[in-house]
N, C-alpha and C positions, 0 to 999 in steps of 0.2 A: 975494398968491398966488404962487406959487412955479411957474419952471413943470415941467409934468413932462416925464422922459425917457423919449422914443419913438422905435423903431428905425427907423434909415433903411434901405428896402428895399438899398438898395445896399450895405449893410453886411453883411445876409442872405447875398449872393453870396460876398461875400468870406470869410466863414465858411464857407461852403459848398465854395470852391476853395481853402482852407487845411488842411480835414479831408482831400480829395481825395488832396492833396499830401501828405499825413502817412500816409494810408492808401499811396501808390505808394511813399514811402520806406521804409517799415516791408515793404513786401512786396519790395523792392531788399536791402533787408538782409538777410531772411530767406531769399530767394535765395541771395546771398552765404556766409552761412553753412552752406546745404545744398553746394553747390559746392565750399567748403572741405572739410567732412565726408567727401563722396566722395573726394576729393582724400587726403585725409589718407589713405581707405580703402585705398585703391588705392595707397598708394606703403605703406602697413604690409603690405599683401597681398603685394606684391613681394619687400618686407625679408625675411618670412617663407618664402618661397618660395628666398629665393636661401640663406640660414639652412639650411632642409632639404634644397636640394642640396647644401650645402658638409657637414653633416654623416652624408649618406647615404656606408659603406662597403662593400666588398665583402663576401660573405654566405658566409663558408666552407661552409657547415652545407648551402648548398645545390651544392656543388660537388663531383664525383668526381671523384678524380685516378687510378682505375686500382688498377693491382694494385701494391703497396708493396712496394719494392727491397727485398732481405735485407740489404744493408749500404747505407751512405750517399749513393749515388748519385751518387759522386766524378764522373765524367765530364759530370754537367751541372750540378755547382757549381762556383763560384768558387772557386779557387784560387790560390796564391802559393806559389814558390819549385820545386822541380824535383819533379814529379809521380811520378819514379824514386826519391826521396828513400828509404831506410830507415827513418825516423820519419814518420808522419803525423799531424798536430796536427788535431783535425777541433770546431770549436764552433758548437755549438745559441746561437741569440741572439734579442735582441726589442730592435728601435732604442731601448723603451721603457721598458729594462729600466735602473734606474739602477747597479748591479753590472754590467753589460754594458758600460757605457761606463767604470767604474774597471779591467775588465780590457783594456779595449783601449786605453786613455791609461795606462797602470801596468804592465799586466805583461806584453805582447803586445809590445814594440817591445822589452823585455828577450830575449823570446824570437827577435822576428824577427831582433833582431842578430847573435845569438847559435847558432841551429838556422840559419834559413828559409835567411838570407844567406848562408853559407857551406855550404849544399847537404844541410845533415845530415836534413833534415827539410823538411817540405812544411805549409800550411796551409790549410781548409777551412772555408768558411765557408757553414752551413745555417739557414737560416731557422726561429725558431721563432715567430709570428703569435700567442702567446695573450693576450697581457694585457688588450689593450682593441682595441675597433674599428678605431681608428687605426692602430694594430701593422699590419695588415695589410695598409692603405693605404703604410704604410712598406717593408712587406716588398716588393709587388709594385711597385711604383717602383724597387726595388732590382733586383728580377726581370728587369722593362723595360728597364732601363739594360745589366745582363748582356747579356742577348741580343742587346740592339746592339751594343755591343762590351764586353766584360772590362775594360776601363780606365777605361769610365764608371761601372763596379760602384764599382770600391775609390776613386775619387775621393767618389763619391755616401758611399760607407759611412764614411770620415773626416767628412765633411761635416756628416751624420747625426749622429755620434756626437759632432763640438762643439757641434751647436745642438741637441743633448737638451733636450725640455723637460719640466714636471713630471711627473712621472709620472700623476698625480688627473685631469691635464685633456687634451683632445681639441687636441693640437698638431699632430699629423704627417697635419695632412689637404691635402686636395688642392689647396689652394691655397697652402700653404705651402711645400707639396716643389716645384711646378711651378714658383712664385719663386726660389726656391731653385736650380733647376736653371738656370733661365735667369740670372738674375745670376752661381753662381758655376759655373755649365760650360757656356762660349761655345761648346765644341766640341759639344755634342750638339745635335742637330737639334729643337727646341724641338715645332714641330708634330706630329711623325711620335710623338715623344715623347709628348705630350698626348695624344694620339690613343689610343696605342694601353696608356696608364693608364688613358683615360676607358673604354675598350670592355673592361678588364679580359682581356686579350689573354693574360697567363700565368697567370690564375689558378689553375689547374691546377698550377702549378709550384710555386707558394706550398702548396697544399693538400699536394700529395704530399711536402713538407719535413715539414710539423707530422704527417702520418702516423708517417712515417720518425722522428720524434721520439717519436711515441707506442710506434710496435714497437721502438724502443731502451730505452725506458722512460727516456725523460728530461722528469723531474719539474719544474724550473724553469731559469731560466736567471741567467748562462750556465753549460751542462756544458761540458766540454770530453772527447774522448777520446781519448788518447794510443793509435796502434795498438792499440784496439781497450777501451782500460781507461780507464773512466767515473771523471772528475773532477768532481763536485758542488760543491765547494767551491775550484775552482782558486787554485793559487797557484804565482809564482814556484819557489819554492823548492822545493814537492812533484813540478814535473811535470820540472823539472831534473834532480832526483835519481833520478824514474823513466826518465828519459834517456838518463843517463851509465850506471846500470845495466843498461840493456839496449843499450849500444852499446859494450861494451868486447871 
């Protein structure tokens, strides 16, 4: 006779605090991974949030700028060279525009050598905000800097014009220019600056450029108008020769 296998009560227990134990670990884990879940939530919540503030822009469409100058509004733009000049060189632009930046690396420093620097002529520079959202994040940054002083303009406006980026994608936003501005212009006041891009302080000023571009009828950028005669298609050559013609 063989004999048989009968369970010892104290074996009962022990199966008993092993389920326990496997029941508390399994509810430890499943904790765990709820905790992680949130966790993940809440920092994707974040990413997205800071996402949507970096690509929220200024809203022209909801901005009035007033009654539209009849001509360019010389006295509260940017300017170079002597403001008495007999030629005035005046261009519509968009940091975003990539013909914007081959006229002012190409054919703008032929002219500044040539007109601006030797007093025959004056240059203007007006904002025109249309291509994409950004554009206008770009322009009033440009705006901001003017109004603090004129020299953070044209340092800001070179600046711009070498670190163009593609045209298709949302470069020139707010986090880009404000780096930008504190790395490569130690001179401007960093905060005051931030400040008064983030509360959108000139937007008005930006708005009544792209008006003034609208009652000019200027169609894309860059125009350029030589006292008072729309270049569409600027070039060296043509606005030279409209020059010499009318200053002899």
């Amino acid at each position: 006779m063989g004999e048989s296998k009968r369970k010892n009560p104290s074996d009962q227990g022990t199966h008993r605090n092993k389920s326990v134990q496997k029941t508390a670990s399994r509810n430890k884990t499943y904790i765990g991974i709820i905790i992680s879940l949130i966790v993940i939530a809440a920092m994707t919540a974040l990413i997205v949030m800071n996402n949507k503030s970096e690509v929220e822009y200024p809203d022209l469409s909801k901005v009035q700028a007033g009654d539209i100058p009849e001509d360019f509004d010389v006295q509260n733009q940017p300017v170079l060279g002597d403001v008495n000049a007999p030629i005035q060189i005046v261009e519509f632009s968009d940091y975003k525009c990539p013909y914007c930046k081959i006229w002012t690396e190409e054919v703008f420093p032929r002219l500044k050598s040539e007109y601006i620097d030797t007093g025959k002529a004056n240059f203007v520079y007006v904002d025109m905000a249309f291509l994409a959202p950004d554009s206008v994040m770009a322009a009033l940054a440009g705006e901001t800097l003017y109004q603090m002083n004129p020299e953070y303009f044209w340092t800001y406006h070179e600046l711009m014009t070498e670190q163009q980026g593609d045209k298709h994608t949302e470069w020139a936003t707010y986090s880009f220019i404000t780096k930008l501005v504190e790395k490569e212009m130690p001179e401007v006041p960093l905060e005051q600056f931030k400040a008064d891009l983030k509360s959108e302080k000139y937007i008005q000023n930006v708005k009544r450029d792209l008006d003034i571009a609208d009652k000019q009828g200027v169609n894309g950028t860059p125009t350029i108008f030589v006292n008072g005669v729309k270049f569409e298609e600027p070039n060296f050559e043509d606005i030279k020769a409209f020059i010499d013609q009318n200053t002899k």
